[in-house]
C-alpha positions as CSV (number, residue, x, y, z in Angstrom):
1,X,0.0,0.0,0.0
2,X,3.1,2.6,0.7
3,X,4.6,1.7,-2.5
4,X,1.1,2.7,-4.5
5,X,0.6,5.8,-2.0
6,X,4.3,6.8,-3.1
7,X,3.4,6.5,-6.0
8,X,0.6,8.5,-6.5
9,X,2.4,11.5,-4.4
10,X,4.9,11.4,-7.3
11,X,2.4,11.4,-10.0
12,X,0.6,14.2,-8.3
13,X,4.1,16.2,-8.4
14,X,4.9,15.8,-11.7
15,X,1.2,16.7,-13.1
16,X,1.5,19.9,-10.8
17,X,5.0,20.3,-12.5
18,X,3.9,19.5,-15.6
19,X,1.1,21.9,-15.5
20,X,2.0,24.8,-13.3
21,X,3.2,28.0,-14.9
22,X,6.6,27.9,-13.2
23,X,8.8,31.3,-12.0
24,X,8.2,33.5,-13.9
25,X,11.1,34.8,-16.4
26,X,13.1,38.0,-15.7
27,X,13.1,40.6,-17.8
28,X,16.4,41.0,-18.2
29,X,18.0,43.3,-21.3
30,X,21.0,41.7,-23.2
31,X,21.6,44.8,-24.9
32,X,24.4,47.3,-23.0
33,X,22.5,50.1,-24.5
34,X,19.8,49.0,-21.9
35,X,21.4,49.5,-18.8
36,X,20.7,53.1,-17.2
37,X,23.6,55.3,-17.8
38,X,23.4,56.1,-13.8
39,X,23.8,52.8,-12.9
40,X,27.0,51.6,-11.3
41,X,29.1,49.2,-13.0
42,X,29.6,46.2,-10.7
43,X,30.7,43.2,-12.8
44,X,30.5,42.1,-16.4
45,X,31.4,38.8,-17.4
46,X,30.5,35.8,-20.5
47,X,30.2,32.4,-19.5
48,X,30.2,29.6,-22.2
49,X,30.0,26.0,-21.4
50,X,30.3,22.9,-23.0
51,X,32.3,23.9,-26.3
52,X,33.0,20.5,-27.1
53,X,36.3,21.3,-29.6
54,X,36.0,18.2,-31.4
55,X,38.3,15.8,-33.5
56,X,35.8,14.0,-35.3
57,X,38.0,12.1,-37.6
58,X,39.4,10.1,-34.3
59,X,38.5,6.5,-34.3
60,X,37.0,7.2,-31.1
61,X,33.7,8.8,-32.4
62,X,31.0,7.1,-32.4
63,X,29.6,8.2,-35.9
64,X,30.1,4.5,-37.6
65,X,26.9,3.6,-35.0
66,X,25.3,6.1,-37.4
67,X,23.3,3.1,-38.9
68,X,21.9,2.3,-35.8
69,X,21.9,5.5,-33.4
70,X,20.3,9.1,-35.7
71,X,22.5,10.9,-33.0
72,X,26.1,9.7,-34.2
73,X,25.1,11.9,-37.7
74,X,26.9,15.2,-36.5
75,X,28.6,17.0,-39.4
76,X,28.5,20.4,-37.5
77,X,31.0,19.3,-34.9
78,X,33.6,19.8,-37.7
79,X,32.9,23.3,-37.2
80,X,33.5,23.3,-33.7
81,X,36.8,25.5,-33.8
82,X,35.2,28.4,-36.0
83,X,31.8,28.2,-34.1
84,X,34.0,28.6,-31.0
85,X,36.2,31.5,-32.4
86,X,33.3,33.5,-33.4
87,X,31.8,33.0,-30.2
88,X,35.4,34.8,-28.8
89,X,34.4,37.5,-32.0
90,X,31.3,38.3,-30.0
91,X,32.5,39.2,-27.0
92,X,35.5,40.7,-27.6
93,X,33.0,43.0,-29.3
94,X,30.9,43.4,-26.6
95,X,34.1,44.6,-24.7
96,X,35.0,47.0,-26.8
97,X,31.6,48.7,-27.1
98,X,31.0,48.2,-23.4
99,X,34.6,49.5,-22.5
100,X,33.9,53.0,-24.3
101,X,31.4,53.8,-21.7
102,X,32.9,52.3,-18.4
103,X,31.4,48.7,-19.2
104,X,34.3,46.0,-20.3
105,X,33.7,42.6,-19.9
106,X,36.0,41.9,-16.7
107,X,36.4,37.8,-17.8
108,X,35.3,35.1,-19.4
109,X,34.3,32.2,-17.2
110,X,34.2,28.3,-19.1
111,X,32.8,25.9,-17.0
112,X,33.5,22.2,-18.7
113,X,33.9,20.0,-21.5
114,X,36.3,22.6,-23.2
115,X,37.0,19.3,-25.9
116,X,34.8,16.3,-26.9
117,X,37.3,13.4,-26.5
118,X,40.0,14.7,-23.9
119,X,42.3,14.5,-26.4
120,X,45.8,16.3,-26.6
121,X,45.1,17.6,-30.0
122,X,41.5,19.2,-29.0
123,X,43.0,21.1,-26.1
124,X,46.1,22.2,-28.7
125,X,42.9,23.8,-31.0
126,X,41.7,25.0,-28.3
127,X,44.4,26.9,-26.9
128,X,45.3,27.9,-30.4
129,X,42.1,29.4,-31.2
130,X,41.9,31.3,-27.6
131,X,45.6,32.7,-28.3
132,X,44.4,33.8,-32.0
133,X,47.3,31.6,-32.9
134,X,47.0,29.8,-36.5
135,X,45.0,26.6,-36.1
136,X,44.4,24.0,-38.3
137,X,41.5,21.2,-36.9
138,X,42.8,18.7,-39.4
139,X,44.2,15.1,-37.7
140,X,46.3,12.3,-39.5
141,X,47.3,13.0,-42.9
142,X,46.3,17.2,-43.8
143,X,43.7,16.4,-46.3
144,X,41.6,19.4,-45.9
145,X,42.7,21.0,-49.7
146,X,41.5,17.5,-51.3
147,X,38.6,17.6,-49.8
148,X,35.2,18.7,-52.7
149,X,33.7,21.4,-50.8
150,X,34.2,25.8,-50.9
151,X,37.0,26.6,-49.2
152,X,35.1,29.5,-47.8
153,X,33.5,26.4,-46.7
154,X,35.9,24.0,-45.3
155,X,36.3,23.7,-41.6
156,X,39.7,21.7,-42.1
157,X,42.0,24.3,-44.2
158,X,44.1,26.6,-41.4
159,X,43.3,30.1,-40.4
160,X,44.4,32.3,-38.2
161,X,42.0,32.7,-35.3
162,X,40.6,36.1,-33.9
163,X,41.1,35.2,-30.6
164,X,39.9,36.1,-27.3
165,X,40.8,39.8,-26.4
166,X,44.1,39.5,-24.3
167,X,42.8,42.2,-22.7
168,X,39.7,39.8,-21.1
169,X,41.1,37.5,-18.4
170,X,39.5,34.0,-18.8
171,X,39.3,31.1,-16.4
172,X,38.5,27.4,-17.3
173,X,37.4,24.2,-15.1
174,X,37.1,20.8,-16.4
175,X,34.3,19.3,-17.2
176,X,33.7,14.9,-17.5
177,X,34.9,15.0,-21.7
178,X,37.6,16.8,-20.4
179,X,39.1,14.6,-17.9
180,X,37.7,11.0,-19.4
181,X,38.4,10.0,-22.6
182,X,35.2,10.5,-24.3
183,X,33.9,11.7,-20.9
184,X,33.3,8.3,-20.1
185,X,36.4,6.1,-19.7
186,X,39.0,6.4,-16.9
187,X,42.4,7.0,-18.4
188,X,45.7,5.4,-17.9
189,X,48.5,7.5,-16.6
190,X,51.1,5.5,-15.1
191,X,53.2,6.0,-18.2
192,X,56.4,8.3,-17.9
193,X,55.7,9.4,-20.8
194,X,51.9,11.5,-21.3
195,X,51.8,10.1,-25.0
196,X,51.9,6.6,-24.2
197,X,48.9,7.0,-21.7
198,X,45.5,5.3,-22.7
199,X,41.9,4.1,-22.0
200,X,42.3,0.4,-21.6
201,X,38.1,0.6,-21.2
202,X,37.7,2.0,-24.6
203,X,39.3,-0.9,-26.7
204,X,37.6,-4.0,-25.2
205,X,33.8,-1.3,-25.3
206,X,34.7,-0.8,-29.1
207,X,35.5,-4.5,-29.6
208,X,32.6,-5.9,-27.8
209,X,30.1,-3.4,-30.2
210,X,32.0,-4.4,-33.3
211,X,32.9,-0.4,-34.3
212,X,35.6,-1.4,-36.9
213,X,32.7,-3.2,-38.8
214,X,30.2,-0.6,-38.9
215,X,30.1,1.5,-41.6
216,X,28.2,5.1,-41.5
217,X,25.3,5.3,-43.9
218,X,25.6,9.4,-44.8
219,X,29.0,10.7,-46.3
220,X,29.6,14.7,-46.1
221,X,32.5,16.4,-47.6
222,X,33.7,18.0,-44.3
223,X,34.2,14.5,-42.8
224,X,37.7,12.3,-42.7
225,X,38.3,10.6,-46.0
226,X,38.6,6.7,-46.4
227,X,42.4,6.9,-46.5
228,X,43.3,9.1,-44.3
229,X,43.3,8.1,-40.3
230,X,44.5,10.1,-37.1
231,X,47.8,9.5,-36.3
232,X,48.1,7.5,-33.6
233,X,50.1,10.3,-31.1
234,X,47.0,12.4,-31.6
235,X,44.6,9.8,-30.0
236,X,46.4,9.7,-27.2
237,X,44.5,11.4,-24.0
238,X,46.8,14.1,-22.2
239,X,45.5,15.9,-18.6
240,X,44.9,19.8,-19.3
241,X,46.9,22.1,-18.2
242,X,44.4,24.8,-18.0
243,X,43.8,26.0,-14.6
């Protein structure tokens, strides 16, 4: 009888959650324009999360379960670097305009998951692109200039990012993709050397679902080509040095 009372109390809590109106949303003005002239500037700061800088050619994505799982189908996370560099574009705008009437943006705060797969190269593109260094979000064999697609186009040609505003002080914690590889699997560090580290999980996961065997169903231009794989130093997992 307590089991079906509980469970009627819960069902009665999410109907009320379900239906109720919830808090009602602040009215708060993005614009800087919007803030009285009179007021007093306390603090100003962007928070992003979960950038997710992604090497999507590593044999570690999970895009051959494409046949079987719609989700694995993610073409845009090729553009995670640029995305991510004009998100740094944005604000280093907002600074400027903000700073021309006593309102910079005094830091940028990133809470997690600043890569995809914890791996060394991701947190190189990252760092790259936060530095407005030139980056290039190609792994294994550079095969971006082969690739049939506009160059205005083509996420894996170099550029030189914009960068964050060295101006802007920014501050980073790590988030599960950060610290596991793939955010899910411990990693091994009792190597001397970081390189050599792994996820001894990860292998016997992939063999047990069969990954080499699957094939995806959908090609796209921005993706890796047949015959060109990650080379096998930039699937290793590496800590971040970042706080």
């Amino acid at each position: 009888m307590s089991r079906l009372r509980h469970g009627l109390l819960a069902f009665a809590l999410l109907l009320c959650l379900s239906l109720g109106s919830g808090c009602p949303l602040p009215q708060v003005g993005l614009d800087p324009d919007a803030v009285p002239p009179t007021a007093e500037h306390w603090i100003r700061f962007a928070h992003i999360s979960d950038i997710h800088i992604t090497d999507e050619e590593s044999p570690a994505r999970a895009l051959r379960f494409d046949g079987l799982i719609a989700s694995s189908w993610r073409p845009q996370e090729a553009y995670a670097v640029a995305i991510f560099d004009a998100t740094l574009q944005a604000i280093n705008r907002r600074h400027s305009d903000g700073a021309a009437v006593g309102r910079p943006v005094d830091f940028v705060l990133m809470t997690g998951d600043l890569t995809d797969l914890g791996q060394y190269n991701e947190f190189q593109w990252f760092l790259q692109t936060v530095d407005g260094e030139w980056v290039q979000p190609d792994s294994g064999i550079p095969d971006g200039a082969f690739r049939p697609i506009d160059p205005t186009l083509n996420p894996k040609l170099p550029y030189r990012a914009s960068g964050l505003n060295p101006d802007i002080p920014w501050y980073a914690v790590i988030g599960n993709h950060d610290l596991l590889a793939t955010g899910n699997f411990p990693i091994r560090r009792t190597a001397a050397d970081p390189l050599l580290w792994d996820a001894p999980l990860l292998k016997p996961v992939a063999i047990a679902f069969g990954l080499w065997r699957l094939t995806p169903r959908r090609k796209h231009s921005s993706l890796q080509t047949t015959n060109h794989r990650p080379l096998s130093s930039e699937v290793k997992t590496l800590p971040t040095r970042l706080l």
